[in-house]
Residue, then its C-alpha position, 0 to 999 in steps of 0.5 A: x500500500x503506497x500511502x502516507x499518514x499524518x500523526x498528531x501528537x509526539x508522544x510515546x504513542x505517536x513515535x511508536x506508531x510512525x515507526x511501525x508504519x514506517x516500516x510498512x511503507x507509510x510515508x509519515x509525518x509526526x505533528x507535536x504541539x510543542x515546540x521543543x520536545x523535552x524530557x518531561x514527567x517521572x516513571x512509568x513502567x512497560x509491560x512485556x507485550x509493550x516490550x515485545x513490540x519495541x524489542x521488534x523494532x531494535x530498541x531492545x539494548x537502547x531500553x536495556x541501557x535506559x530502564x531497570x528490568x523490574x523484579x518484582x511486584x509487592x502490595x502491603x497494607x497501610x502498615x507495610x504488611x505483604x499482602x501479595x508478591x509475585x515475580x515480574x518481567x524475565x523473573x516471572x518466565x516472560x520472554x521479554x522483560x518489563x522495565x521500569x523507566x523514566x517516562x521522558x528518557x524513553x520520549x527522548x529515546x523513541x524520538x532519536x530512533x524516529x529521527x534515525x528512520x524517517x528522518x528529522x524533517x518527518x518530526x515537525x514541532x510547535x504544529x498544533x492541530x486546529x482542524x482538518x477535513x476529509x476528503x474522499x481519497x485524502x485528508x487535510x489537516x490544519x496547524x496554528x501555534x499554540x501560543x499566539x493562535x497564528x495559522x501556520x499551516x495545512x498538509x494533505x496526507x492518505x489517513x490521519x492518526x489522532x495520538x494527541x492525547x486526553x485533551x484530543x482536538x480529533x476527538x473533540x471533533x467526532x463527540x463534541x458534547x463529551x466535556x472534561x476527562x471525568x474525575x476520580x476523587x483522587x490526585x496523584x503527587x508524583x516524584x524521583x528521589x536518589x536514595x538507598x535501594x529498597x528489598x531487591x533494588x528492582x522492585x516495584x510496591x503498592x502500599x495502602x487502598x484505594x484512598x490512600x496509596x504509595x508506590x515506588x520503583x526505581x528506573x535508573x540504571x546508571x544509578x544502580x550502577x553506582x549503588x544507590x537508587x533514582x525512586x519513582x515514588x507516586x502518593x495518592x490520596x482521596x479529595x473532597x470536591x472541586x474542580x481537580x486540576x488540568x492533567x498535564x505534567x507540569x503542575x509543580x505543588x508543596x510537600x505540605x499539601x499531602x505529605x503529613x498523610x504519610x507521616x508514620x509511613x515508615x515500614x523499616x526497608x524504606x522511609x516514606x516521610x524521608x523519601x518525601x522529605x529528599x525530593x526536590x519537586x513535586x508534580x500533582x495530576x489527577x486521577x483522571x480518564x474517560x467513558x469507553x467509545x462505540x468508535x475510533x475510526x471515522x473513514x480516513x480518521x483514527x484515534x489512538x493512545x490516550x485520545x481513545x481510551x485514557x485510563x487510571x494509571x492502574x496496573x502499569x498500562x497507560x503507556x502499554x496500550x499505546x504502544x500496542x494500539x501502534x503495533x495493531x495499527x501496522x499490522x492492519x496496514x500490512x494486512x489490509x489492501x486499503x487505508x479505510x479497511x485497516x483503519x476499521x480493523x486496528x479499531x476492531x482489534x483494540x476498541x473493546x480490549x482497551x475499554x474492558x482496561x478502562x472499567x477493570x482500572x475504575x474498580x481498581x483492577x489488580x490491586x483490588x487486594x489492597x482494598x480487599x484486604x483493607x475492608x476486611x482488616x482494617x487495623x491489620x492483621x496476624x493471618x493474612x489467609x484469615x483475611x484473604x485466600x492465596x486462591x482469590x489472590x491469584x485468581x485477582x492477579x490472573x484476571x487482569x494479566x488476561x484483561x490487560x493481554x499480558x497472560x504470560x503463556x499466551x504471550x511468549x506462544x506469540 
């Protein structure tokens, strides 16, 4: 198929998905609304089919050199007592690890390699999109500066890929009356810090319930290598009413706002109100997403990543999905002979997965168990069986590897 796209938005999914259809044969154009593209937000983590994608497409030694290859993942109580572990990435059989790593290493990461093949004039930034139209054999797409409002331009291409994010102006277009992302109660606080390692010096914790939640893992090697840890630590906490704030990454607040929540959080292997206390900048953001969608794909016209299913950050999966959205988009164009028909069959393939993600991560999908266990003990307990069976703790994990298409013996049979 001798084609050419147009992808709005810069971001992990955006890059991802030009290089997997560059290697289609698609001419593509990557359109970021920012002018100068940086290295911006703290940790994420990439689960192993998401790994899988981009160890197929040669960055597999670029995110070995960039991320910690996670070991384990641990829950506890709000008193640090282990209520579920389970071994992660290559610990846990996978034929690809998972990686804990710093969101803006690997934006910066994907956007070298992007460069590399399609060539730096394909990256055009300070581009964002006002409008667009379709057309019967094309679609023209229309960019102004974000800062002044000025027009600075209209490009034709074959299809367009709308990967601009929760604020998507594509999808505005296509449901008008949707209104803001809705809002879960609940805000984040989001930081690094350089401390000691804690337990394996890979691990990943959950700490706390639904109300009230800590997590933390390290994503730097480099600092590894030296003996200390770089720790992603998000807090999370329940809100009374308002309006919560724009979810972007740049919101910097102050320690005093959540951190005396956290005060007696110390569970011996790590020092919470320490951790909280080294930090030099907190960010806030909301814990936000939106209502599942009957369609993404309008003719010519697409959404993808976070412009067709924002999620809760539960589960490790934002960054995932959007980067197995890009995967399931180049197969549709290796697979289908026209721009519409692959279109219609990227949808197919990921609509309903992704929506069964959004409603699984709104009951707090796997880590379910923390307020499980929180209902059920909530002054704690000396029997953790007593309170929760090993059964039903499995049966949680389970469930959600499948619903999040991270079941490790239908992976690695791929």
């Amino acid at each position: 198929m001798n084609t050419s796209a147009i992808i709005a938005g810069g971001g992990i999914g955006g890059l991802v998905t030009a290089l997997k259809l560059h290697r289609e044969g698609v001419y593509v154009r990557v359109f970021e609304s920012v002018e100068n593209i940086k290295a911006l937000g703290v940790g994420i983590n990439l689960l192993p089919h998401a790994v899988r994608v981009l160890t197929e497409l040669g960055l597999d030694k670029k995110l070995a050199d960039t991320g910690i290859p996670t070991a384990e993942l641990i829950y506890f109580n709000k008193y640090g007592q282990q209520i579920w572990q389970e071994p992660r990435g290559l610990d846990a059989g996978y034929n690809w690890p998972q990686y804990s790593i710093h969101r803006g290493r690997l934006l910066m990461l994907l956007l070298e390699a992007a460069k590399e093949e399609l060539g730096e004039e394909a990256i055009l930034t300070g581009h964002h999109l006002s409008s667009f139209e379709q057309h019967d054999q094309f679609v023209e797409v229309h960019f102004e500066n974000k800062k002044t409002g000025d027009k600075i331009g209209s490009y034709q291409a074959d299809f367009l890929i709308a990967a601009d994010g929760i604020h998507s102006a594509v999808r505005q277009n296509f449901y008008p009356n949707e209104g803001l992302p809705k809002f879960s109660g609940r805000i984040l606080w989001r930081g690094l810090t350089e401390s000691d390692p804690f337990l394996t010096g890979r691990s990943m914790f959950m700490a706390g319930y639904q109300n009230q939640k800590f997590v933390a893992y390290p994503v730097c090697p480099k600092t590894a290598s030296r003996g200390r840890s770089l720790i992603n630590w998000i807090a999370e906490l329940s809100v009374e009413g308002g309006t919560p704030p724009r979810s972007d990454w740049n919101r910097k607040v102050e320690k005093e706002v959540f951190a005396p929540s956290f005060s007696k959080w110390n569970f011996g292997w790590l020092d919470i109100p320490k951790l909280i206390e080294e930090t030099d900048s907190v960010f806030e953001f909301p814990m936000v997403d939106r209502d599942p969608l009957s369609q993404w794909t309008f003719g010519r016209v697409t959404l993808l990543g976070d412009a067709a299913h924002p999620m809760y950050p539960i589960g490790s999966n934002g960054a995932s999905q959007a980067i197995l959205d890009a995967d399931a988009l180049g197969q549709a164009f290796a697979e289908q002979p026209s721009v519409e028909l692959a279109l219609r069959a990227y949808e197919q393939e990921r609509m309903e997965p992704t929506a069964s993600i959004v409603r699984s991560n709104r009951q707090n999908g796997p880590e379910s168990v923390m307020q499980i266990v929180e209902d059920r003990a909530p002054q704690g307990f000396t029997d953790l069986h007593g309170i929760i069976s090993q059964q039903e703790l499995e049966d949680i994990a389970k469930k959600y590897k499948k619903i999040a298409g991270f079941d490790r013996q239908t992976l690695n049979s791929r």
